[in-house]
Each structure stands twice: as structure tokens, then as C-alpha cells.
C-alpha positions as CSV (number, residue, x, y, z in Angstrom):
1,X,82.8,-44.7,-338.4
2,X,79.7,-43.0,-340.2
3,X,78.0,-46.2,-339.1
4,X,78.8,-46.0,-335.8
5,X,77.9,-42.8,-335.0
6,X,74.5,-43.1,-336.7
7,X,74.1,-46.1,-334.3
8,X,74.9,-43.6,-331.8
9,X,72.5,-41.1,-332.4
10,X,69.8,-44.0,-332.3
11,X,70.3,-44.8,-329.2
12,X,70.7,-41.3,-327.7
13,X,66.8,-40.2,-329.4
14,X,65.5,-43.6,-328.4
15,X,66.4,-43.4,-324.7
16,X,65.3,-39.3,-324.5
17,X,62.2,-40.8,-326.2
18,X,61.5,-43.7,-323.0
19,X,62.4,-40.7,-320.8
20,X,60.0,-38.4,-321.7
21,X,57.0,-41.7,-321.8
22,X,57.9,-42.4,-318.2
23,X,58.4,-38.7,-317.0
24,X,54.9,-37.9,-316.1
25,X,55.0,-42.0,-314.2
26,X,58.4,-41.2,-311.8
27,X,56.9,-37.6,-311.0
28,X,53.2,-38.7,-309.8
29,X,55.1,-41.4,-307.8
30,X,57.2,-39.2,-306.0
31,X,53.9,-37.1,-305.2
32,X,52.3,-39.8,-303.7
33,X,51.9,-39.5,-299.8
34,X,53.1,-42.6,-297.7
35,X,49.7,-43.8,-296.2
36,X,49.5,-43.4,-292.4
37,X,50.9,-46.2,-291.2
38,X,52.6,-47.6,-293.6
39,X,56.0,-49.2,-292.5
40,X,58.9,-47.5,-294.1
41,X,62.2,-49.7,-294.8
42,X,65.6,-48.3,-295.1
43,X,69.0,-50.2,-296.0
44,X,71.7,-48.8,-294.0
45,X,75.4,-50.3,-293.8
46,X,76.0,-51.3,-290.0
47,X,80.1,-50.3,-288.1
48,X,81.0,-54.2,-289.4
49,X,79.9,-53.1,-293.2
50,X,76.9,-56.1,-292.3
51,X,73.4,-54.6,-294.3
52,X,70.6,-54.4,-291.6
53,X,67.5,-53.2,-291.6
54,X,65.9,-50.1,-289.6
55,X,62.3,-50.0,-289.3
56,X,60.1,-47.2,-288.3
57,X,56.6,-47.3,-287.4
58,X,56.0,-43.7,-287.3
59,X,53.4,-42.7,-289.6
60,X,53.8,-40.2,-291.8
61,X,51.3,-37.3,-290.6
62,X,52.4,-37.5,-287.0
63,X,53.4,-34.2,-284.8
64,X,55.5,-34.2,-282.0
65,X,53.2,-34.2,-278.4
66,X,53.7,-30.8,-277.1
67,X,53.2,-30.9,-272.5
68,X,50.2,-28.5,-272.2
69,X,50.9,-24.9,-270.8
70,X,49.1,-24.2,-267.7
71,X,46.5,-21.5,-268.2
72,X,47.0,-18.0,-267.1
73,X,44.0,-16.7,-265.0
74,X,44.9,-13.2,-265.0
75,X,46.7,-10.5,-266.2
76,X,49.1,-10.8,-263.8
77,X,50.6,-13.9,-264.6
78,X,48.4,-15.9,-262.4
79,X,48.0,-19.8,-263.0
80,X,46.8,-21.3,-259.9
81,X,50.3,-23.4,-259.2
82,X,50.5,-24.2,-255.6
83,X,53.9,-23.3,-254.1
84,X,53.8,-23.3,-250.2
85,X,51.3,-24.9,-247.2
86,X,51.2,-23.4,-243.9
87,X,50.5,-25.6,-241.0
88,X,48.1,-24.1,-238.3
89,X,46.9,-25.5,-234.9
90,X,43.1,-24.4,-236.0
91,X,41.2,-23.5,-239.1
92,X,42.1,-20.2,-240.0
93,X,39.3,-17.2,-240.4
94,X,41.2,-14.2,-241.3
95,X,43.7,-13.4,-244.1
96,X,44.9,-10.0,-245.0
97,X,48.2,-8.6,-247.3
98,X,50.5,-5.9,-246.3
99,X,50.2,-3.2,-248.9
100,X,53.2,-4.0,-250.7
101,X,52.3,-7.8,-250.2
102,X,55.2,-9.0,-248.5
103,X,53.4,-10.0,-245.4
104,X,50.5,-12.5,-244.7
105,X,48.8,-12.4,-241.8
106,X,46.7,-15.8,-240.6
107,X,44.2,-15.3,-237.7
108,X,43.4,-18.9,-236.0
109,X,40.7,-19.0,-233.3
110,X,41.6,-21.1,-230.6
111,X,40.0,-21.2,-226.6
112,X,41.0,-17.6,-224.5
113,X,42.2,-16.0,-227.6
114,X,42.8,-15.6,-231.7
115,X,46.9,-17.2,-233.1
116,X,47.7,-14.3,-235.1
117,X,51.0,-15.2,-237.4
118,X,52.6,-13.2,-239.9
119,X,54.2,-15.3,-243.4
120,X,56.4,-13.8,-246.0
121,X,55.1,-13.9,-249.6
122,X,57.1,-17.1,-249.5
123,X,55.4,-19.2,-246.7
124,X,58.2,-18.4,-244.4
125,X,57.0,-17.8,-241.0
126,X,57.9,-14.1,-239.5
127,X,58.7,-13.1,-235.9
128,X,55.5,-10.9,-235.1
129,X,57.1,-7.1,-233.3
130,X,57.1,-7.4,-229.9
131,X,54.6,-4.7,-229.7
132,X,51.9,-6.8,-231.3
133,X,52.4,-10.0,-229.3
134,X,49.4,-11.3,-227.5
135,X,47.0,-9.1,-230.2
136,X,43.5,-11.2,-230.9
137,X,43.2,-9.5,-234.5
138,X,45.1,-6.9,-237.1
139,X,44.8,-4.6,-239.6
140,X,47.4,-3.3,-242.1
141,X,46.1,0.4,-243.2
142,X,47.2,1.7,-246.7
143,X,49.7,3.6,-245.1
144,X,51.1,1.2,-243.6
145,X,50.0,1.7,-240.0
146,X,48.8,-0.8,-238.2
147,X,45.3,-1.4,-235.9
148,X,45.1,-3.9,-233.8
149,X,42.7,-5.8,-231.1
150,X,43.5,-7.4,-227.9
151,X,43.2,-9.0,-225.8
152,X,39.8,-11.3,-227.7
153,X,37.6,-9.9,-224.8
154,X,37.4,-6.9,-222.9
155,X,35.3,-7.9,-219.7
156,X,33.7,-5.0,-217.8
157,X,35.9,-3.8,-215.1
158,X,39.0,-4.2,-216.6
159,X,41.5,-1.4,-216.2
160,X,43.2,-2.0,-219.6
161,X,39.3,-1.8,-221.6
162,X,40.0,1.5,-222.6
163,X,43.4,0.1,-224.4
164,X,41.9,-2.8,-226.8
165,X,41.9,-1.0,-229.7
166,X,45.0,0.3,-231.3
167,X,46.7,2.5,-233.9
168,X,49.9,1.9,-234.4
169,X,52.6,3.8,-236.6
170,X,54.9,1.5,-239.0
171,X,57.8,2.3,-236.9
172,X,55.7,0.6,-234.1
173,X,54.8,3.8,-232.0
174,X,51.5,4.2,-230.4
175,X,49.3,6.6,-232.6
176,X,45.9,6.6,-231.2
177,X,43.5,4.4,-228.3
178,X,40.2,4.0,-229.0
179,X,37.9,4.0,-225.9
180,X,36.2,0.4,-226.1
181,X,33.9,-1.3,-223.3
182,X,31.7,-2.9,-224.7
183,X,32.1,-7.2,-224.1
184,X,32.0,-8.2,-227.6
185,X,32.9,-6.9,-230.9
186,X,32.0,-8.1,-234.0
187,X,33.6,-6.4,-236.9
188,X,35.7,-3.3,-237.7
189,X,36.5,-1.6,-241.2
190,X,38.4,1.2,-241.6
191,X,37.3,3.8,-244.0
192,X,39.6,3.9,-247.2
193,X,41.9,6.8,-246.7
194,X,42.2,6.1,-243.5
195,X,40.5,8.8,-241.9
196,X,38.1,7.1,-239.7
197,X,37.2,3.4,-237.7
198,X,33.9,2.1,-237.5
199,X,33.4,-1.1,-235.1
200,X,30.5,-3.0,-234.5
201,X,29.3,-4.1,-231.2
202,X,26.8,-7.2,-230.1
203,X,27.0,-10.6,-231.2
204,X,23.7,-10.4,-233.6
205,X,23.9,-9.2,-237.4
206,X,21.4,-6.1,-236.5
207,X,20.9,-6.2,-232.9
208,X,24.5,-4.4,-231.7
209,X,26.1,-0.8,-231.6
210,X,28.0,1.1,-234.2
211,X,30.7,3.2,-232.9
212,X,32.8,5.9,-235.3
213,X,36.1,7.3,-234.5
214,X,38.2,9.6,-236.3
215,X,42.1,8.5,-236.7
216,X,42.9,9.9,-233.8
217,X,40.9,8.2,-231.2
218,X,37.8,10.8,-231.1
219,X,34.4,9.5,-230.9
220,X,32.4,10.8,-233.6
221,X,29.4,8.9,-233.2
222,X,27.6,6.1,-230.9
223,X,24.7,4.7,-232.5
224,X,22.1,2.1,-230.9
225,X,20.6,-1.2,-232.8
226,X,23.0,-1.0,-235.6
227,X,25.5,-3.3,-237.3
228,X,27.9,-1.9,-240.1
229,X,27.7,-2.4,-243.7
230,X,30.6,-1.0,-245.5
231,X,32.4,2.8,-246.0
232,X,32.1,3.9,-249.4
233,X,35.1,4.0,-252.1
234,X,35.2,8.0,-251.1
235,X,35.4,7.4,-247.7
236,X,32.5,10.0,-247.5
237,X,29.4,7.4,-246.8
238,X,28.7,4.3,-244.2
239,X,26.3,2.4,-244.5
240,X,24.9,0.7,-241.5
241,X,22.7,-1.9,-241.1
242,X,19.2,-1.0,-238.8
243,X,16.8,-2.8,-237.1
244,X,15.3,0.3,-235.3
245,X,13.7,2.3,-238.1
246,X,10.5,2.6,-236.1
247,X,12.4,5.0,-233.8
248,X,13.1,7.5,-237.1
249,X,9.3,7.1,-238.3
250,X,9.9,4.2,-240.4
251,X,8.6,0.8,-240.8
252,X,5.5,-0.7,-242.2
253,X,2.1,0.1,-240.3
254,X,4.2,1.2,-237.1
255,X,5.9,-2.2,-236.5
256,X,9.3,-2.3,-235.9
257,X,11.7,-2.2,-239.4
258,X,15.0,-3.2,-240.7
259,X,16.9,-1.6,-243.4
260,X,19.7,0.2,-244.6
261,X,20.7,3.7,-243.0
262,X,24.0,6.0,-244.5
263,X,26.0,7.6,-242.2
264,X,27.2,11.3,-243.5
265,X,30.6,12.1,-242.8
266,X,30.1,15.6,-243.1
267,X,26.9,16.1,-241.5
268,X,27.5,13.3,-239.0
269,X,23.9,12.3,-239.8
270,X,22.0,9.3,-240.8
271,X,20.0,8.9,-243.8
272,X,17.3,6.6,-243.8
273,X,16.2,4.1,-246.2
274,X,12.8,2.2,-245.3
275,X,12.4,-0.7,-247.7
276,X,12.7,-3.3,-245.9
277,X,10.3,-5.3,-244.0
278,X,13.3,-8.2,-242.7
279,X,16.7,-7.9,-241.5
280,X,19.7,-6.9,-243.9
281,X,22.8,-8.3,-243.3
282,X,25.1,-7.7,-246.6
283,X,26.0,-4.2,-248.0
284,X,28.8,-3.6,-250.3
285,X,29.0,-0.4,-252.1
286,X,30.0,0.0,-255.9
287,X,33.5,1.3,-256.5
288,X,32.1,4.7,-257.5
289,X,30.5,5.1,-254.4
290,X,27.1,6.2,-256.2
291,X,25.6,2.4,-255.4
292,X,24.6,0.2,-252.3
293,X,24.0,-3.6,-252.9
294,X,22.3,-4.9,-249.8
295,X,20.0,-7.9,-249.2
296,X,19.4,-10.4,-246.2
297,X,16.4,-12.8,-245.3
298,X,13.8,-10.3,-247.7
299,X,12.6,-12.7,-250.0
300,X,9.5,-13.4,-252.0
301,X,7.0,-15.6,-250.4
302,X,4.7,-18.0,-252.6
303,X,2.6,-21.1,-250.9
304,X,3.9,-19.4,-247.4
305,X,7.4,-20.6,-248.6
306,X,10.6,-18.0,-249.1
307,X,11.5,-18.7,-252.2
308,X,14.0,-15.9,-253.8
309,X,15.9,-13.5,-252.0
310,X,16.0,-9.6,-253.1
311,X,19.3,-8.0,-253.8
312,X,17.8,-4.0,-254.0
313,X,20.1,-1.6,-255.4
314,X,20.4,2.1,-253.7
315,X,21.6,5.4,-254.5
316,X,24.3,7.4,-252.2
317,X,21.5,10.2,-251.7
318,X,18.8,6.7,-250.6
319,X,17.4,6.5,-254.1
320,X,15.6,3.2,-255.3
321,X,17.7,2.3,-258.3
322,X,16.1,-0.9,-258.5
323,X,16.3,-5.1,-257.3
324,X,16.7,-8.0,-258.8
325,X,15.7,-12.0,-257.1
326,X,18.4,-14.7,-256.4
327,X,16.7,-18.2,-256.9
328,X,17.3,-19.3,-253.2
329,X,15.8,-17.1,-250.0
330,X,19.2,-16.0,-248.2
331,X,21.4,-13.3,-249.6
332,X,25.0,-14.6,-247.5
333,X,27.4,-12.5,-249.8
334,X,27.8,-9.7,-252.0
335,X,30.8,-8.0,-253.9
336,X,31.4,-5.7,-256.6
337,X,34.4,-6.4,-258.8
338,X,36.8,-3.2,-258.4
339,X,36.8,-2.0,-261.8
340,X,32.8,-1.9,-261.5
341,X,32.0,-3.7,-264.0
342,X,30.1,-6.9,-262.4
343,X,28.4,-7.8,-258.9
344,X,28.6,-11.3,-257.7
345,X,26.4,-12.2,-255.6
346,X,25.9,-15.1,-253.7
347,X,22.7,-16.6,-251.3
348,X,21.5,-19.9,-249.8
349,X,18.7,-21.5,-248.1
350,X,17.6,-19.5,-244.6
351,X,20.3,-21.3,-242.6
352,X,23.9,-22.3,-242.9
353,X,23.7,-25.6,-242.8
354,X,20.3,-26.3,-244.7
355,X,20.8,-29.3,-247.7
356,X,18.7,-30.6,-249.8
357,X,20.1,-33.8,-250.9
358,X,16.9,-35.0,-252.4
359,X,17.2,-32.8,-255.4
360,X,21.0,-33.2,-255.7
361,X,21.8,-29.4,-254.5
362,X,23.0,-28.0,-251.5
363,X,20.6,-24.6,-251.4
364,X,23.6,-22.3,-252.8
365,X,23.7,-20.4,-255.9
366,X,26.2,-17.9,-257.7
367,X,25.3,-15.7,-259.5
368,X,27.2,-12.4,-261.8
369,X,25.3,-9.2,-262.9
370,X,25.7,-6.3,-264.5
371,X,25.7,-2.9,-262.3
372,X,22.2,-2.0,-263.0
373,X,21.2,-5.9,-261.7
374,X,21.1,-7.6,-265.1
375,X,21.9,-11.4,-265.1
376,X,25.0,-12.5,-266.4
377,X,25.7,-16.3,-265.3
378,X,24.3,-18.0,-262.9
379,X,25.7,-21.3,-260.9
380,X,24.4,-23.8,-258.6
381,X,26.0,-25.4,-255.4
382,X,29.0,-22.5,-255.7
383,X,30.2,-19.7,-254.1
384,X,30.5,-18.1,-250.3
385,X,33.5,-17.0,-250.3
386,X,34.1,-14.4,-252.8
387,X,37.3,-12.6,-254.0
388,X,38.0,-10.4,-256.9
389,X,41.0,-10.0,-258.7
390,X,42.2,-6.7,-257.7
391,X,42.1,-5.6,-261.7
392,X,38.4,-7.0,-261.0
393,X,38.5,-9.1,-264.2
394,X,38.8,-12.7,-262.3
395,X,36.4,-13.8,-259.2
396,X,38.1,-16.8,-257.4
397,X,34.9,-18.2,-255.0
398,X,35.0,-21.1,-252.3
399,X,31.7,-22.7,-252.0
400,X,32.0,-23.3,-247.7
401,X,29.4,-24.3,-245.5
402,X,30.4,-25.8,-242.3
403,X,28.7,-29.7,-243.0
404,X,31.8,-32.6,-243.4
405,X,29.4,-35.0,-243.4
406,X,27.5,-34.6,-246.9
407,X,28.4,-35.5,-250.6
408,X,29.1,-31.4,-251.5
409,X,31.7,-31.7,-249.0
410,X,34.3,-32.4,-251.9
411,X,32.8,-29.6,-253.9
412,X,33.9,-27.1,-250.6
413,X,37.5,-27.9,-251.3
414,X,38.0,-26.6,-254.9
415,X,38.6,-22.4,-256.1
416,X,36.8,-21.6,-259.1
417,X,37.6,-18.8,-261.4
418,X,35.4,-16.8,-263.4
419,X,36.0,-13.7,-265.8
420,X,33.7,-11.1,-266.1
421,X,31.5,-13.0,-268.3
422,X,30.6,-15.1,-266.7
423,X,33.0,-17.9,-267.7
424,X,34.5,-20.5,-265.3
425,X,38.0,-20.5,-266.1
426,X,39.7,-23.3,-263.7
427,X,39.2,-24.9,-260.9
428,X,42.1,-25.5,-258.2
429,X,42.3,-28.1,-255.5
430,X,44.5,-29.3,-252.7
431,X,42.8,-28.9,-249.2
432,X,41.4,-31.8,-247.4
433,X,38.3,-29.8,-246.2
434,X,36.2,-26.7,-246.5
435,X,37.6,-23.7,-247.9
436,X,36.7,-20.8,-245.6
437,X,38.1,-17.5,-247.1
438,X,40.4,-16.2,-249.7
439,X,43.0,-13.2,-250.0
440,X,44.5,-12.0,-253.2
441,X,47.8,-9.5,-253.0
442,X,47.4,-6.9,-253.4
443,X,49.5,-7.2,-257.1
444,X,47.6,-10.2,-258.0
445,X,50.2,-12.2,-258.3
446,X,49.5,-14.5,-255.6
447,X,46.3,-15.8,-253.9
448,X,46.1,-17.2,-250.1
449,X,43.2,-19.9,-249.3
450,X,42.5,-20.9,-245.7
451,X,40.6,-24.4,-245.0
452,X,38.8,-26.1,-242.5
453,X,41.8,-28.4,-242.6
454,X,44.1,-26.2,-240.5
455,X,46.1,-25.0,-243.9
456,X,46.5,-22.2,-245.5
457,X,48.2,-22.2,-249.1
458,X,49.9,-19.8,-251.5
459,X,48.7,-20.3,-255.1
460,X,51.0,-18.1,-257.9
């Protein structure tokens, strides 16, 4: 028995022995990694109790493919999804929100008169109030109210001239008529708080008349050779666009000038600004209302040849506050984001539809600055249409220009969107031809874009 159990004990101390030798083997093995790669075979017992074999490719370091997220643009949520098309009979020039943003409105020109149409937020078509049937163009005021144009032309003579222009109440009572008989009319703004109308006359950028009116239909002012520019954020300034600065004792060496004029709306007076030696035809004011953007054909000349236009900034009061030069000779947009932080600004070559497909551009540029003018990016061959986000941290642009027939035509069909540096953050497409303008809501939530292609679509 004493034999046995020293046998025992040998055995025991010689296996704990050959355990503790291969140890440090069995614990590097199970350390080691399974190469990628590497095919990996398991037994398994099969429902009949038959071994198989289950092999697996898979290597060892994969991880699972996650669907990419769609990027949000803005604050609000936006990412640029397309969710509803609305079929017109024309292209469609004119977009504008509700205030709360539950109605579109789509303006499509068409022979004897403007389509106006109203859409839900949705893309469902809405019955227009039967007191706004037959309108050529409206407005929806803060408030609420509405203004509204029509018939598209007032010929002189006609009995119901006096009646083309409209305030209505949201209850759809008649507020106001604006006494109107001029032939043509080329643009009206409302001042902010909605205190007072200014409408432009003529069919040139500078060559028409400005008329004011205060809410309820009074003529405040009637001013000759005149376009309009903008109201201010206040509601205290206009600016108006001259070509008749001689008449004031302006202009260089006598000759007729063009420039920028503010209209007080205390004082009901103009103040003049005489620097500028061609016509102006873009004013936007800074949301502070202490700054005018404005530029036009003004440009620097070299070798007889205009060769960068002037964007000049100006003070409420008619201060120089300084200019800066786009690259290309025609200012055709300007607009300051609404948290004032930025100024895009956008120009081309003297005419529309002016490409230079030699050098691979089509005479556009884009360009961001700072308030006091400083360069912040800078694009080719993008941007006429422009529209902020209404935090003002995100500028959606449309590059249009009304050419089908040239290779940027494609380029005319995306939205691009920028932050406030500068940065291009997407680009969205989805219409067939040239984007012509864009509206945000007035949340941000959604954006409208209406094309050359007789579409207008809702992005979210």
C-alpha cells in the first residue's frame, strides 16, 4: 500500500511539473489573433446526429456596415430630403411663406396674366379665397394681412386703376386701396412692421418712379427717376436707387449720376450719396440697419476692359464705410445673412447670358465676406439665387442664368449649401432645368426651389 501511494505521488508532481512547462505555451496560444482572413472551422452535430462542417469566411477584424446618416444642414433639422413636386403650367418666379409657414404661394407667368396658387406645407394644393381670385401677385405681411396686385396691368383709362393695389385683413376685408396708374410696375416691398409700401414704377432698373404709402393708402411720397432698393431692418430708412443725382447737385463734372439715395421716414426727405459714376442696381441693408451693400455695373477698368465690380459699403447717415472688388464686372445679387454675421454676394459678366466657354467658366462668381467687406470664400460658376437660413448660419444658392443650351446648364440644377465659413456643405439635385429662386420657411424646416422645368419642390 506504502508502494502504491508513493507511485501515486509520482505521478501527481510529475504531471503538475509538465503543467507548469507548457503553461506559458497554451496561454501565448490562446493570445494569438486569428489572421484576417483566415478560415475558421467548427464541428457541429447536424438534427440526424451526422458531423458537418460550418465554414465562415468572415475575418476576424471585420465591423458590421452601418447605412450612412444623411447630414443635417441646419439647426433645424434640415437635410435636404425631397418630399413633394408641384406641377405648374410655366416656370415659376415667385415663392413666398405664410408667417406661420403653412402656406406656399407659387406665382407662374403666363400670356394676359401671373397663375398664383397657394400649397400647404405638404404640397397639397389649396383653394385660393374668393377674394383673391384673378390677383397677378401677393404678399403675406407679418401680421398676417395680405397685399395683393391685379389685374398684371393697369392700362390708362381704366376705371378700376385706382383698385390694383390691395390691403387686405386676414379675415379677408378690404383694409386699404392704393391709388396706382402708372402702366407697369416693377417691384414692391413692404417696410418690416408694416407701416408703409414702396412700389416701383418703369420697366428699367433706374429709369422708373418710386411711390411711398403709408398702411392706409396715403401717399407719402412720389419720386421721379428712381427704382427701390430695400427698407431697413427698422423700418426707418429706404434706400432708393437714382439715376438723377445731377438734379440734387451731384454727379461728376456736371454730367448726369447714378447712385444710392435714403429716404427718411421721419423727415420724408432724401439723403444723397454721390459715389457713383454707373448705375446701381442691388441694395440690401445689414440687419442692424447701420449698413447699405450696393453695387451695379461700377467696376474697375484696366486695358478699356471692366474687370471687377465694386460692392461699396454705406452708413445709414451716407457715410463711406468702405468697398471691396468681386473678380467679374456685374454685381447681380447681394444679401446679408440675418444674424449679420456674413454678406454673400454674387456678380457676373455685364450681361445675363454672357459665357465664356473657352476658359471653362461661365462669368459667375460667389463670393462670402465679413461685415466690414473682408473675404471669406470665394466660388466660381455658383450662385444667383441666394437664400439664407433664417438663423442666418446656412446660404442655400442656385446658380441660374437663362442659357439651356451650354455645358453649365447641369450645374444650374443643383442647391448648394454653405455655413458661415465659408464651407460647402451639400449639394441637392432633382430639377431637370434651371433653378430660378428659393424660399425657406420661415422655421427653417423646409425649403421651396422653383425651376425652369415648371416644378417647384419641397426639400425637409
Amino acid at each position: 500500500m506504502a508502494e502504491f501511494d508513493k507511485r501515486v505521488r509520482f505521478f501527481r508532481a510529475f504531471a503538475f511539473t509538465v503543467l507548469l512547462l507548457l503553461l506559458p505555451l497554451l496561454v501565448a496560444c490562446a493570445a494569438t489573433p486569428v489572421p484576417p482572413g483566415s478560415t475558421i472551422t467548427v464541428p457541429t452535430v447536424s438534427p440526424t446526429a451526422q458531423n458537418t462542417i460550418l465554414t465562415s469566411s468572415l475575418p476576424a477584424t471585420a465591423t458590421p456596415i452601418v447605412p450612412p446618416t444623411p447630414s443635417i444642414l441646419t439647426a433645424t433639422g434640415f437635410k435636404g430630403e425631397s418630399f413633394a413636386t408641384l406641377d405648374h403650367s410655366g416656370p415659376v418666379y415667385n415663392l413666398g411663406w405664410s408667417p406661420d409657414g403653412k402656406i406656399l404661394t407659387t406665382i407662374t407667368f403666363k400670356a394676359g396674366g401671373n397663375l398664383v396658387r397657394w400649397w400647404s406645407a405638404n404640397g397639397q394644393e389649396l383653394a385660393l379665397p374668393d377674394y383673391l381670385k384673378g390677383v397677378s401677385d401677393l404678399t403675406f405681411l407679418a401680421d398676417d394681412r395680405i397685399f395683393s396686385i391685379g389685374p398684371s396691368e393697369c392700362k390708362p383709362g381704366d376705371k378700376d386703376c385706382d383698385k390694383k393695389l390691395r390691403l387686405w385683413g386676414k379675415d379677408g376685408k378690404l383694409l386699404a386701396n392704393f391709388a396706382y396708374t402708372d402702366y407697369y410696375l416693377s417691384k414692391n416691398i413692404w417696410s418690416p412692421d408694416g407701416r408703409f409700401l414702396a412700389v416701383s414704377s418703369g420697366g428699367g432698373m433706374v429709369s422708373g418712379r418710386v411711390y411711398i404709402w403709408s398702411e392706409d393708402g396715403t401717399l407719402l411720397a412720389s419720386l421721379d427717376n428712381n427704382s427701390l432698393g430695400n427698407w431697413s431692418a427698422d423700418s426707418k430708412m429706404l434706400a432708393i436707387l437714382t439715376s438723377s443725382l445731377a438734379n440734387s447737385g451731384c454727379g461728376s463734372n456736371n454730367q448726369t449720376g447714378s447712385g444710392l439715395a435714403i429716404w427718411n421716414v421721419e423727415s420724408k426727405k432724401l439723403i444723397q450719396v454721390c459715389n457713383r459714376p454707373t448705375p446701381i442696381f442691388q441694395a440690401a441693408w445689414s440687419p442692424d440697419s447701420q449698413t447699405i451693400a450696393s453695387g451695379g455695373e461700377e467696376a474697375l477698368i484696366q486695358n478699356n476692359t471692366r474687370t471687377s465690380a465694386f460692392v461699396r459699403l454705406t452708413g445709414r447717415g451716407g457715410e463711406d464705410k468702405g468697398s471691396f472688388n468681386l473678380s467679374v464686372s456685374f454685381v447681380s445679387n447681394l444679401a446679408w445673412s440675418p444674424n449679420g454675421k456674413a454678406l454673400a454676394a454674387t456678380a457676373r459678366n455685364g450681361c445675363i447670358d454672357c459665357i465664356s466657354l473657352s476658359n471653362g467658366s461661365d462669368g459667375s462668381v460667389l463670393e462670402l465676406r465679413s461685415p466690414q467687406g473682408k473675404l471669406i470664400a470665394s466660388y466660381k460658376d455658383s450662385g444667383y439665387t441666394l437664400a439664407w437660413s433664417p438663423d442666418g448660419n446656412t446660404l442655400a444658392t442656385a446658380a441660374f442664368l437663362a442659357s439651356e443650351t451650354d455645358k453649365f446648364e447641369i450645374k444650374r440644377r443643383l442647391i448648394s449649401f454653405y455655413n458661415l465659413e465659408g464651407k460647402l456643405l451639400n449639394t441637392l439635385s432633382g430639377h431637370t432645368r434651371s433653378i430660378i429662386n428659393l424660399a425657406w420657411s420661415p422655421d427653417g424646416k423646409l425649403l421651396a426651389s422653383a425651376s425652369e422645368d415648371k416644378t417647384v419642390k419641397l426639400w425637409k
